[in-house]
C-alpha positions as CSV (number, residue, x, y, z in Angstrom):
1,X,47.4,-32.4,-19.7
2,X,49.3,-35.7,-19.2
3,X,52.7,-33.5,-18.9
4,X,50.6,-31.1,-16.9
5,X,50.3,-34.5,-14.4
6,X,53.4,-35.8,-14.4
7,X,54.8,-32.3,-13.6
8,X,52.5,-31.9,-10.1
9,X,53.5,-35.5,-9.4
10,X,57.4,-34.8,-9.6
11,X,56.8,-31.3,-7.7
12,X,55.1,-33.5,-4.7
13,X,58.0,-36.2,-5.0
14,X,60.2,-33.5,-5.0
15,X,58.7,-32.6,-1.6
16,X,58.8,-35.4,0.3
17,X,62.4,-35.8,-0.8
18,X,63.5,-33.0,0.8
19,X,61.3,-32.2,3.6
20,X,60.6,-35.7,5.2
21,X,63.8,-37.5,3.2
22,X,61.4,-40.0,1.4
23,X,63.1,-43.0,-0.3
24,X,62.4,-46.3,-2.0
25,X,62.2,-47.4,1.7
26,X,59.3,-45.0,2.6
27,X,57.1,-46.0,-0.7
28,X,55.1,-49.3,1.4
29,X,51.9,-49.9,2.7
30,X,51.3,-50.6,6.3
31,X,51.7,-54.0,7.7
32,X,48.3,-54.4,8.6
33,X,47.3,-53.8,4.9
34,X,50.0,-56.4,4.3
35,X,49.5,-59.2,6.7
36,X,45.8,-59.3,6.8
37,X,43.8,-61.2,5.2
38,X,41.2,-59.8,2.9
39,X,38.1,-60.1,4.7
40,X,35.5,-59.8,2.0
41,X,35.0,-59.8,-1.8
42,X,37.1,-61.8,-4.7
43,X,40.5,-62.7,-2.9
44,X,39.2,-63.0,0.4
45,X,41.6,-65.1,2.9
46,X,44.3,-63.2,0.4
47,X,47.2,-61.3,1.2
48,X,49.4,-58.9,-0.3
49,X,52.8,-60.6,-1.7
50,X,55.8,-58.3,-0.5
51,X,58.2,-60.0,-3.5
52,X,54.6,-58.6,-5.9
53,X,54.7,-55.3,-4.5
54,X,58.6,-54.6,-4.8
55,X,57.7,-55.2,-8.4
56,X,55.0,-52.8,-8.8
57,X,56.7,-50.6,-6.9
58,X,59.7,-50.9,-9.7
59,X,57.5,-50.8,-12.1
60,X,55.7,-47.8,-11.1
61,X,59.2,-45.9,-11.0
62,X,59.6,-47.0,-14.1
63,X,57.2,-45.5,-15.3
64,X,57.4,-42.1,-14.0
65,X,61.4,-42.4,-14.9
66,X,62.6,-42.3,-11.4
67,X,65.4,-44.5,-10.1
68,X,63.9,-48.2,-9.3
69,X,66.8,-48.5,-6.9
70,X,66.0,-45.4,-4.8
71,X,62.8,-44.1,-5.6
72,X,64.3,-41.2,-6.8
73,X,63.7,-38.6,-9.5
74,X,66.5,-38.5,-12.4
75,X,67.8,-35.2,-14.2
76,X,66.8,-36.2,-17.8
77,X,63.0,-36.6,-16.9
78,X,63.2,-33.5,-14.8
79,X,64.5,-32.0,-17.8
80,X,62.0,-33.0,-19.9
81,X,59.3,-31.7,-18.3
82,X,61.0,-28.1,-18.3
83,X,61.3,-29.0,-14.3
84,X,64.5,-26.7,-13.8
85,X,63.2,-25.1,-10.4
86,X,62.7,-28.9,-9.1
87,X,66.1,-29.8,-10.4
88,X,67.9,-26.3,-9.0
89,X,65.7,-27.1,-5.3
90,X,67.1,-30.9,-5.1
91,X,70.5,-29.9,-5.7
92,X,70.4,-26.8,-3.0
93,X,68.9,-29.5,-0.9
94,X,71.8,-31.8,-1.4
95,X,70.3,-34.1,-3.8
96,X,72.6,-34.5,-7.1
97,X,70.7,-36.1,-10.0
């Protein structure tokens, strides 16, 4: 089931790679969520830390085995997930892994 997951999520990053040219750059929350204050609950007064996020953001690309650097996917996981249609649809797309 968890392979099952990960596949869908490479399939929709796959996506947004090719048809809207999604990078690193495009993975951010708006700058009102940001900037503003919390208004209510625990960490109100609080905002988000850029320099916190960035590392999440790493982090979560970690995780999934995608380039920190770009956001993007990388052969070997698409591999490992049996992914050859995702692989074969980047690279006719221009996207070499």
């Amino acid at each position: 089931l968890q392979n099952i997951g990960r596949y869908i999520i490479n399939i929709e990053k796959a996506f947004n790679v090719i048809h809207a040219g999604f990078t690193r750059k495009d993975d951010i929350l708006p700058d009102r969520v940001m900037d503003n204050p919390l208004t209510e609950g625990p960490y109100k007064g609080e905002c988000f830390d850029r320099q916190k996020f960035e590392t999440m953001l790493s982090n979560y690309y970690q995780l999934h085995g995608w380039d920190p650097k770009t956001g993007l996917q990388k052969k070997e996981v698409l591999e490992e997930l049996g992914a050859r249609e995702i692989i074969q649809y980047l690279s006719i797309h221009g996207f070499d892994l």
